[in-house]
C-alpha positions as CSV (number, residue, x, y, z in Angstrom):
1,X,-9.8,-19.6,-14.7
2,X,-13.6,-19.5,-15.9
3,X,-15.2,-16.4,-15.1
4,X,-19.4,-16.7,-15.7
5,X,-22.6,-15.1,-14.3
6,X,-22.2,-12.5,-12.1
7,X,-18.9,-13.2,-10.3
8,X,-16.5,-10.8,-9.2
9,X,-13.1,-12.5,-9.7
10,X,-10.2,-10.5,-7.6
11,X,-6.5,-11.8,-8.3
12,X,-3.7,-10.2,-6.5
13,X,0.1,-11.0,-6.8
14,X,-0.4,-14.2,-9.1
15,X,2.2,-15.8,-11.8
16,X,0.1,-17.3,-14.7
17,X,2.2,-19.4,-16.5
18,X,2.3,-22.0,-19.4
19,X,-1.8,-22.3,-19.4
20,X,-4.0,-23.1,-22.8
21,X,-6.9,-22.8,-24.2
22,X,-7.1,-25.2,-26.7
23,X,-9.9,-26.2,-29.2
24,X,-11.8,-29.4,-28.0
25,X,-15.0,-30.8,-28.7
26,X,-17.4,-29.6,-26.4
27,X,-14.8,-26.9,-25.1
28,X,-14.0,-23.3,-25.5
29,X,-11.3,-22.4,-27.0
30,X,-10.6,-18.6,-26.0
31,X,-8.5,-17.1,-22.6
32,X,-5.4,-19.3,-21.7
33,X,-5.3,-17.8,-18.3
34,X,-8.7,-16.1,-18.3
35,X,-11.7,-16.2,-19.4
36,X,-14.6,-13.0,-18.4
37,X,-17.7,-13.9,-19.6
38,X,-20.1,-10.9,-20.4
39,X,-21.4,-10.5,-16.7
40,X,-17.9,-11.3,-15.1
41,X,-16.0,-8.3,-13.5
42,X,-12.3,-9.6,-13.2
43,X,-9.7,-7.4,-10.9
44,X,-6.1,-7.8,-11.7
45,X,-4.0,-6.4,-9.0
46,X,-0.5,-4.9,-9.2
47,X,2.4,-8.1,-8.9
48,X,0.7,-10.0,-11.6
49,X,2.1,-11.8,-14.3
50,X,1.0,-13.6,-17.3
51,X,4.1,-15.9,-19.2
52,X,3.7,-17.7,-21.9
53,X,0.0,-18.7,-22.1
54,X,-2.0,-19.7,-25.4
55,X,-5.4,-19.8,-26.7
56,X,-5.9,-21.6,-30.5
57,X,-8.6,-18.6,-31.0
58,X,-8.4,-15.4,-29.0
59,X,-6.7,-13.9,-25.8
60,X,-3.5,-15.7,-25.4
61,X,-3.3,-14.3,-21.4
62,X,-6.9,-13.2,-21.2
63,X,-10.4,-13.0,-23.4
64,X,-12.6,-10.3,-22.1
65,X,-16.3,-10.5,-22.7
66,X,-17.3,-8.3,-19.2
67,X,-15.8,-5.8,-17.8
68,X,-11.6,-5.8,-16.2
69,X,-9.8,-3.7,-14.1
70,X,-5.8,-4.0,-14.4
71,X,-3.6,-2.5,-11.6
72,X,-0.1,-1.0,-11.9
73,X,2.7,-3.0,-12.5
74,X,1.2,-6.0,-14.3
75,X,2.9,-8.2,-16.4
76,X,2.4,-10.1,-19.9
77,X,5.1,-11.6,-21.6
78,X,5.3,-14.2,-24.3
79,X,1.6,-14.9,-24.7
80,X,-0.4,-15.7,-28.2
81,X,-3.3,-16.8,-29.7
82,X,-4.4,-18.1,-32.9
83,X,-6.3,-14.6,-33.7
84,X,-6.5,-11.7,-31.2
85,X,-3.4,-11.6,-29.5
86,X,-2.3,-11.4,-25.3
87,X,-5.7,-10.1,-24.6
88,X,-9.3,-10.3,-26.3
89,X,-11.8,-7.3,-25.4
90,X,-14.8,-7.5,-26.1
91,X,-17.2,-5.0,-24.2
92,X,-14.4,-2.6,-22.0
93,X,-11.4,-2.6,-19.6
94,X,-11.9,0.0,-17.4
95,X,-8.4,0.8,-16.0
96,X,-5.3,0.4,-17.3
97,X,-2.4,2.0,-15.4
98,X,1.5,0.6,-15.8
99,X,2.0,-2.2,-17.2
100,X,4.4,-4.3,-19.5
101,X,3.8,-6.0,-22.6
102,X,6.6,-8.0,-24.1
């Protein structure tokens, strides 16, 4: 998911699983799951889960250039990236409540 302008993305009991970001011409390269560009505001709601995703640069599950809200009980298991790990943050995450990190 590609997160840009002004958007307010709300996701609520997903499974992310097995997505990449990989280095193309023309392409970016960063969020397997998610991308938040600067103006983005991305909710994450409680029952989410992020397996196994990849990015060749930065944010295996998610890169973060706006601002995200995580919910309880969220997930993120198994993800990489070339650089920055599950999840890139750039400007701020403004909640962060329970949540699992393996």
């Amino acid at each position: 998911i590609y997160v840009t302008g002004s958007t307010n993305l709300i996701v609520d009991s997903s499974t992310f699983t097995n997505n990449k970001a990989a280095q193309t011409a023309g392409s970016g390269y960063h969020g397997g799951a998610i991308y938040n560009g600067s103006s983005g505001i991305l909710n994450i709601s409680s029952g989410t889960s992020f397996l196994e995703n990849s990015a060749t640069t930065s944010g295996g599950a998610i890169y973060n250039a706006g601002t995200t809200n995580v919910g309880s009980s969220v997930n993120f298991s198994n993800n990489n990236s070339g650089f920055n790990g599950k999840i890139f943050l750039e400007i701020k995450i403004e909640e962060f409540f329970s949540y699992t990190f393996i």
